[in-house]
Structures are given as structure tokens and as C-alpha cells.
FILOLUM-276702 format. One line per 5 residues: number of its first residue (from 1); their letters; for each residue x, y, z of C-alpha. Coordinates in pm, whole numbers, plus 50000, padded with zeros to 5 digits. Each point is the difference from the previous one (the first is absolute). Layout:
<atoms>
NUM	A	X Y Z | ...;
</atoms>
This chain:
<atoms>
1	XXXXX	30297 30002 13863 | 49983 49690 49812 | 50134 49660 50195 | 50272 49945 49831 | 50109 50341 50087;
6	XXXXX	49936 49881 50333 | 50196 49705 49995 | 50310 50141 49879 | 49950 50287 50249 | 50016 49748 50263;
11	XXXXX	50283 49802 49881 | 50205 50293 49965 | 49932 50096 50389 | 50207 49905 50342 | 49764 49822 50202;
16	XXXXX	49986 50180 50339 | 49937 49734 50307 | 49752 50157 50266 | 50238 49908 50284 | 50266 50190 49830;
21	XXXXX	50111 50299 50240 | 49971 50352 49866 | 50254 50274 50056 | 49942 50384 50037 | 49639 49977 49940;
26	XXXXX	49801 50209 50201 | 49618 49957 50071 | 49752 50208 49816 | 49781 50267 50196 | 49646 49872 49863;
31	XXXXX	49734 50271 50031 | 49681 49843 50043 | 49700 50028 49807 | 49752 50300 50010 | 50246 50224 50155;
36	XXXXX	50067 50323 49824 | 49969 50061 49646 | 50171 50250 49769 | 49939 50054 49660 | 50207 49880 49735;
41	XXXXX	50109 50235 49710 | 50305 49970 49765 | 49939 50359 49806 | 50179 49881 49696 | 49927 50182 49696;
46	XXXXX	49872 49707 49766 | 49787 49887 50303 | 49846 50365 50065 | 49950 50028 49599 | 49792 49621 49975;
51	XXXXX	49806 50066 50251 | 49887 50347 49883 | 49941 49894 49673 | 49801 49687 50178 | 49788 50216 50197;
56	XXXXX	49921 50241 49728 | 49912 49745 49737 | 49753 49840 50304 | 49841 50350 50000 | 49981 50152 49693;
61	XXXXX	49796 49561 49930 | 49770 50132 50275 | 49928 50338 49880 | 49980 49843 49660 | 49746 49733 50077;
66	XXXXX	49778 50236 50247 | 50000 50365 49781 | 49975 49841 49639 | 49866 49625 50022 | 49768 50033 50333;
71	XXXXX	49871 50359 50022 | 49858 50012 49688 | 49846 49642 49990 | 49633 49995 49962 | 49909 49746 50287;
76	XXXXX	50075 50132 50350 | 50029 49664 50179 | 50257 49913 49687 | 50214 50266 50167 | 49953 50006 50323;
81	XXXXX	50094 49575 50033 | 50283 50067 49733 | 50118 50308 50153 | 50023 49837 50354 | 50152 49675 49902;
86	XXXXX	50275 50176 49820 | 50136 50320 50259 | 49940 49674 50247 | 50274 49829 49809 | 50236 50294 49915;
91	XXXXX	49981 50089 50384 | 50126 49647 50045 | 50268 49976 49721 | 50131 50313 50117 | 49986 49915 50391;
96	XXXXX	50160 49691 49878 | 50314 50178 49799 | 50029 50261 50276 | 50000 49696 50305 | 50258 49833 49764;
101	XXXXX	50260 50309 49958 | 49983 50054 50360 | 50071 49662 50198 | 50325 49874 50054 | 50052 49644 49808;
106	XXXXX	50160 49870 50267 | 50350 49896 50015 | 50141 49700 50212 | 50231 50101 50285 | 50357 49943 49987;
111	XXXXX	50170 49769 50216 | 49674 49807 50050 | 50137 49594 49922 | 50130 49926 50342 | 49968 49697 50172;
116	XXXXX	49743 50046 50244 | 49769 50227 49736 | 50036 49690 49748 | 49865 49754 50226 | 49665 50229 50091;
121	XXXXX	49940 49992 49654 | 49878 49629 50055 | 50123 49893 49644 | 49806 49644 49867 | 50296 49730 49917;
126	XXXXX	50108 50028 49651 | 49942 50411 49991 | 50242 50240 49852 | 50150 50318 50113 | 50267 50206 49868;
131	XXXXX	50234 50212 50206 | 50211 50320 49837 | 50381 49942 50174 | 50051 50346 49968 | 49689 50128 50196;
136	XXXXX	49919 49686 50174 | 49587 50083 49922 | 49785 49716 49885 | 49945 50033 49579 | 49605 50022 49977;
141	XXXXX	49875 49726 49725 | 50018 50181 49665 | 50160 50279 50069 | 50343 50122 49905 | 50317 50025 50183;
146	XXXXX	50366 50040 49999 | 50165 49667 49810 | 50137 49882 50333 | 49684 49802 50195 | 50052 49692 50139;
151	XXX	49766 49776 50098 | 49921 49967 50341 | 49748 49729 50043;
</atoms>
């Protein structure tokens, strides 16, 4: 977002004081970190059909470049370095989709901008944070909201 979108963002925004009391909020269970894991799987049908076509494209490169550029080369080292260096990648790229269609992106927890949770967060003078009034959670920078934040510090 450019800064004049930022600016008139700003000036079109209640500012919230930090002393201000907040009504009906309660406070956020937090699980901590490194308990348990679930995977994370939206089986949409665009989704499921992408990542097919993603993985089969990765494999049909692999058999390409080992059955019809590699096997029949005339220097052995040629395809034995060449051969390694690209299943190495492909196992990668595709460990790398598959890791990335399966964790949760994360999503920040409602009811989070109370008064005691915004001063852990330690904020340096001069710092901005936005607050949703109809979810009272704290508006990550860049990232997209309900049109009623406010600011809160």
C-alpha cells in the first residue's frame, strides 16, 4: 500500500486511547507453541485440480529429463551429476508445494486488542496499530479487514 493510501487510511480512522475501557471483550485462549498439530486441507475443487496438474507437470519434467535427455547421454558422470541435481530439486519443489497446501496460514484471534494484551506488546512511541470495532482483534500491518478499524495506538 502506497503512503498516501496510508495517510488517508489514517485520517479516516477514530483514534482509540489505550486507557479507554473495553466492554464485552473476552480474553483469548492462546495455545502455545509446539503443541499439537493438524493438517490443514480446504478440498476445494480448483485447489485439488492446480495442484494435480502441478504435481504432474513436476513429474512428467523428471521423467522427461532422466528417460530422454540423461539415459541416453554418452558421458556417465554427465548423467549421473545432472540426474542428481535435478530429482534433488523436484523432491524439494514438490516437498515445498505439498508443506505449503497443508499448513494453516495463520489467522489472528478474535477479541485479542484488550488493554492488558496491548501493553505486552511493548509498542516503540510513534507505532501504529489498528483495531477492527466489530471483532476487537488487532489488524496485522498489510493485511485486510472489515472497513471499521480504529486506531488504537
Amino acid at each position: 500500500m502506497s503512503s498516501g493510501h496510508r495517510l488517508r487510511d489514517v485520517e479516516q480512522q477514530r483514534p482509540l486511547l489505550v486507557g479507554e475501557e473495553e466492554q464485552g471483550v473476552k480474553e483469548v485462549e492462546r495455545i502455545p507453541l509446539g503443541e499439537t498439530k493438524r493438517l490443514w486441507f480446504i478440498p476445494d475443487c480448483c485447489g485439488i485440480v492446480c495442484a494435480f496438474i502441478t504435481w504432474f507437470l513436476v513429474f512428467y519434467a523428471d521423467f522427461v529429463v532422466t528417460f530422454v535427455m540423461l539415459l541416453p547421454s554418452r558421458s556417465f558422470w554427465y548423467a549421473v551429476i545432472n540426474g542428481v541435481l535435478f530429482n534433488s530439486l523436484a523432491v524439494l519443489a514438490l516437498t515445498s508445494h505439498l508443506r505449503a497446501m497443508l499448513t494453516d496460514p495463520g489467522a489472528v484471534p478474535k477479541g485479542n486488542a484488550t488493554k492488558k494484551y496491548v501493553e505486552s506488546l511493548q509498542l516503540k512511541p510513534g507505532e501504529v496499530i489498528y483495531k477492527c470495532a466489530k471483532c476487537c482483534s488487532i489488524k496485522p500491518e498489510r493485511a485486510h479487514h472489515c472497513r471499521s478499524e480504529q486506531l488504537l495506538h
